[in-house]
C-alpha positions in Angstrom: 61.7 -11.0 -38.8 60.7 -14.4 -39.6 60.9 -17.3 -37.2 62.2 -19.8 -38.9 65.3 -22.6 -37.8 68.0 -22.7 -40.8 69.0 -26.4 -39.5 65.4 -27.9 -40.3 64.0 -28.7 -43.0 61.4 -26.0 -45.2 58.6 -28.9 -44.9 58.6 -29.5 -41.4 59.3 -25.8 -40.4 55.6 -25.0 -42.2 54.6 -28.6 -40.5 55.5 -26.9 -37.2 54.2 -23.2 -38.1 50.7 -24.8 -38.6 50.3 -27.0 -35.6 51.1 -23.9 -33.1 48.7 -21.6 -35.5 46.1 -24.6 -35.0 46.6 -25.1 -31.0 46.6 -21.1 -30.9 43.5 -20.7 -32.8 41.9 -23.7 -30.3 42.9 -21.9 -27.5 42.1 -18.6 -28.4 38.4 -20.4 -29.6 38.3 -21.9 -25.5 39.4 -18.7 -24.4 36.4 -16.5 -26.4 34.2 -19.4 -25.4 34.8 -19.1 -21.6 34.7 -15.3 -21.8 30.7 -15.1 -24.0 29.8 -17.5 -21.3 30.8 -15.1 -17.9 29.1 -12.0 -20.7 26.0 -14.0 -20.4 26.7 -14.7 -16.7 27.2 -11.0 -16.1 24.2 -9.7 -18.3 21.9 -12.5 -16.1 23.1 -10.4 -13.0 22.6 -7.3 -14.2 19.0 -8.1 -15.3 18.5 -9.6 -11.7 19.7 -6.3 -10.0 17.8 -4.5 -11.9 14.6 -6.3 -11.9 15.2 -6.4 -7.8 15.3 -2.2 -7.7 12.9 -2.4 -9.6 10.5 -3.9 -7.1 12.0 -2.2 -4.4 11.1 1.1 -5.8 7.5 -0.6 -6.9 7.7 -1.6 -2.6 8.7 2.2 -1.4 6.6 3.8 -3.6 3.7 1.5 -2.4 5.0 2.1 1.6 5.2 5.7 0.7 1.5 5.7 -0.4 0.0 4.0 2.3 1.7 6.5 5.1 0.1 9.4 3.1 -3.3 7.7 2.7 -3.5 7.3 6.4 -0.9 9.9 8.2 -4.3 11.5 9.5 -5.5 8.5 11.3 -4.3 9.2 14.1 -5.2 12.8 14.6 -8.5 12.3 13.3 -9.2 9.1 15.8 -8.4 11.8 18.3 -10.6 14.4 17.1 -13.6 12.0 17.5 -14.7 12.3 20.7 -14.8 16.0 20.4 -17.3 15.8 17.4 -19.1 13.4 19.9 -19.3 15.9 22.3 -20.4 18.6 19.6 -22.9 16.2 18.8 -24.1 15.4 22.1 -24.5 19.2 22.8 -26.3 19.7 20.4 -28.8 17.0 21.1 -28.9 18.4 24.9 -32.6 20.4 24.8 -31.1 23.5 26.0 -33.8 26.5 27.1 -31.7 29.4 25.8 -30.0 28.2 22.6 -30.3 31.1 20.5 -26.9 31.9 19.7 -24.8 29.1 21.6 -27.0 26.1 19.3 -25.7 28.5 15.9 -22.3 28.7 17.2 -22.1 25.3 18.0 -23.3 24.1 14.7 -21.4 26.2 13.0 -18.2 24.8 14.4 -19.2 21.1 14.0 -19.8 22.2 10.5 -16.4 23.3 9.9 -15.0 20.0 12.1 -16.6 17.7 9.8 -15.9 19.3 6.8 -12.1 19.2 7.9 -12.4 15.7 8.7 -14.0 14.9 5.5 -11.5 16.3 3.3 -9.1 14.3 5.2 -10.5 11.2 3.7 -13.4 11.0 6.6 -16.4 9.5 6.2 -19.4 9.3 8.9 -21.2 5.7 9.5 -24.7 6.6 10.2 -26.6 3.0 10.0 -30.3 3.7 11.1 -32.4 1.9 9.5 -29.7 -0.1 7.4 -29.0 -3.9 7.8 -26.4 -5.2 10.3 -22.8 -5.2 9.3 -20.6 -6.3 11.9 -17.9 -5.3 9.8 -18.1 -1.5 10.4 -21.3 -1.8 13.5 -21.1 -2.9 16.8 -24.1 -4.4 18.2 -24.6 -2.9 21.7 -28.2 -5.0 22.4 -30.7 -6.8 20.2 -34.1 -5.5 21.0 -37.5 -6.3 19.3 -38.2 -5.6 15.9 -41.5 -3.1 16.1 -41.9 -3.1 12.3 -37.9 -3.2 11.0 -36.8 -6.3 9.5 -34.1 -8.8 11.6 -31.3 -7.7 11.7 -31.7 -4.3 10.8 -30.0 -1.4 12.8 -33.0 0.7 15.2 -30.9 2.9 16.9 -27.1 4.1 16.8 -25.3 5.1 19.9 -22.6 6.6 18.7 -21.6 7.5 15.0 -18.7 4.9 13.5 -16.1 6.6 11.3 -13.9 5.0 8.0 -10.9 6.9 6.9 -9.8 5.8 3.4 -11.5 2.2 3.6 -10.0 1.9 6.8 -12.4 1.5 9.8 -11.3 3.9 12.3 -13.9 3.5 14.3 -17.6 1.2 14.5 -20.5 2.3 14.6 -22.4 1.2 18.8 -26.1 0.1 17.4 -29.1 -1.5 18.6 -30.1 -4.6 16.3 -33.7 -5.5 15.2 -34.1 -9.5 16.4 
């Protein structure tokens, strides 16, 4: 069915049928406008979300890594006295060690060898230069021979677990 008015005139009917196919077409030109520019709007958001669980995954995984690396830390940190004590019993000059000293050794063996599988690693200094990053100078006492600021005696053993100092190392310091 056509829409055309039998009272007007052919040449202003087509006159009329143009102007609303013009203002339609404009409109329908601001309306595709305004909807590509919320598209672009939306795809910007959409690469923002994304990009942001993207670094939260990168950020968990990262957390997640970490607590493995150094779950032991605290276990370990509690286990070091008792090597200490090993240690120190094994040091003790003891008249009858026969069997004990072999028993002993043996499970400080096994001990450390847990503890080093775990990621543990022993700071023994002697004889190495001063770092008050993983030492802790007890005394400085005279030189006899070593170069300043070299470590002449250890106290007690300092322990790093994954790069992470656990524990320093109680030394005497060459002045």
């Amino acid at each position: 069915m056509e829409n055309t008015d039998p009272t007007r005139d052919p040449a202003e009917q087509e006159s009329i049928d143009e102007s609303t196919l013009a203002s339609g077409e404009e409109a329908l030109s601001q309306l595709m406008a305004d909807y590509e520019i919320k598209l672009g709007e939306m795809r910007e958001l959409v690469l923002r979300e994304r990009a942001e669980l993207d670094n939260q995954r990168k950020r968990l995984q990262r957390d997640l890594d970490q607590a493995r690396k150094f779950a032991n830390e605290r276990l370990l940190g509690e286990l070091l006295p008792v090597i200490d004590n090993l240690e120190r019993a094994l040091a003790a000059d003891v008249a009858e060690s026969g069997g004990m000293r072999a028993g002993v050794e043996m499970i400080l063996k096994q001990l450390l060898g847990v503890a080093t599988s775990a990621g543990l690693i022993v700071v023994d200094p002697l004889g190495e230069p001063f770092d008050p990053e993983r030492h802790q100078a007890m005394s400085l006492v005279e030189g006899n021979g070593q170069a300043t600021n070299t470590v002449v005696a250890v106290f007690q053993k300092g322990y790093v677990l994954n790069d992470r100092l656990l524990r320093p190392a109680m030394v005497n310091v060459a002045q």
